[in-house]
C-alpha positions in Angstrom: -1.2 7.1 29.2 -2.8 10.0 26.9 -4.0 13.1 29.4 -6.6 15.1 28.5 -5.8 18.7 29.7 -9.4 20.0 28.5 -11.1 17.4 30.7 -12.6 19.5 34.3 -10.3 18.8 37.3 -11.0 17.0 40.1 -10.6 17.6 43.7 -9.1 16.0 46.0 -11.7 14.2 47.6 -13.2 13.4 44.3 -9.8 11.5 43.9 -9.9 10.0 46.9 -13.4 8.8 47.1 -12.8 7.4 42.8 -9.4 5.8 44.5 -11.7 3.9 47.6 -14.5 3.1 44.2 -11.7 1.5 42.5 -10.0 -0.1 45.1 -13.1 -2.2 46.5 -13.8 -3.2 42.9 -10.4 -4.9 42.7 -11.0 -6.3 45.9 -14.2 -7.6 44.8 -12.9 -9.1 41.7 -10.3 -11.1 43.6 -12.5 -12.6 45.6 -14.8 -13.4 42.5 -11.7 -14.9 40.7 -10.7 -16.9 43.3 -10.0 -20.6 42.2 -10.0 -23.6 44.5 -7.0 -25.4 42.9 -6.3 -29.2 43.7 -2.2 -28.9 45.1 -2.1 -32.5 44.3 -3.8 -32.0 40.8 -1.0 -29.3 40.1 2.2 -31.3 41.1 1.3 -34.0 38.9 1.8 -32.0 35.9 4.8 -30.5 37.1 7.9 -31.9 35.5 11.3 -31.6 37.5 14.5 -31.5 36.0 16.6 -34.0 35.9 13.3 -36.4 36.2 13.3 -39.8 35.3 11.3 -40.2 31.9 12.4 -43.5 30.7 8.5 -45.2 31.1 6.9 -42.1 29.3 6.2 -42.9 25.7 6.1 -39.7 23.1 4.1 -39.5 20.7 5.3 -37.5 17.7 4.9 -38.0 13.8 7.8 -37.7 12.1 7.7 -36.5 8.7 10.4 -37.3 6.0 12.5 -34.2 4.5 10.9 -33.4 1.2 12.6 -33.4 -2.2 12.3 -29.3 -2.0 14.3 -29.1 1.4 17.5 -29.3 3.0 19.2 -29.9 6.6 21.5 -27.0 7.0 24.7 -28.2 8.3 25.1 -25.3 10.4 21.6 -25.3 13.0 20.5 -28.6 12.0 17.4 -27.7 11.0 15.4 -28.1 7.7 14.8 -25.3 5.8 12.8 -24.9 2.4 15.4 -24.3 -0.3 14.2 -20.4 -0.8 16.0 -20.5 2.5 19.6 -21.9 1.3 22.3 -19.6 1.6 25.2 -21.0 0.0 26.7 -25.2 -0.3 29.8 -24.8 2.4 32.5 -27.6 2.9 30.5 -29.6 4.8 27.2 -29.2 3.2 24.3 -26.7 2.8 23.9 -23.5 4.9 20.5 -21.6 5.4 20.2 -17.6 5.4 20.2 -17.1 8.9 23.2 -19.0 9.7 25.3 -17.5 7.1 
């Protein structure tokens, strides 16, 4: 935090009465930000581990690898060929794995 050393000092009960200004206005804004928040509501959207997800259904478009990219055989991942690093034994490897 910059300090301005030109800036008039205050005193002490300056500080204290800016400190009791400041404090009330937090407490006022937590009270004004207070959200009545369902519990019920909130556990349905949290997922446990180890939770059984065999009836959910995902929904995710899977596009086909393009003609201009490759599946580095180091991550896994497809990368655009400006990102191929060298052809290893096994197959192509991107810059970041090399």
């Amino acid at each position: 935090m910059a300090t301005d050393y030109d800036a008039p000092r205050k005193t002490d009960e300056e500080l204290a009465e800016d400190s009791l200004e400041e404090l009330k206005a937090r407490r006022a804004e937590k009270t004004a930000s207070a959200v009545d928040v369902d519990e019920a509501e909130l556990a349905e959207n949290l997922e446990l581990p180890g939770a059984d997800l065999s009836d959910e259904n995902l929904t995710v478009r899977v596009v086909p690898k393009k003609a201009d990219e490759f599946t580095c055989m180091s991550c896994f991942l497809v990368h655009h060929r400006s990102q191929l690093d060298h052809e290893g034994k096994n197959g192509p490897i991107c810059k970041d794995c090399a």
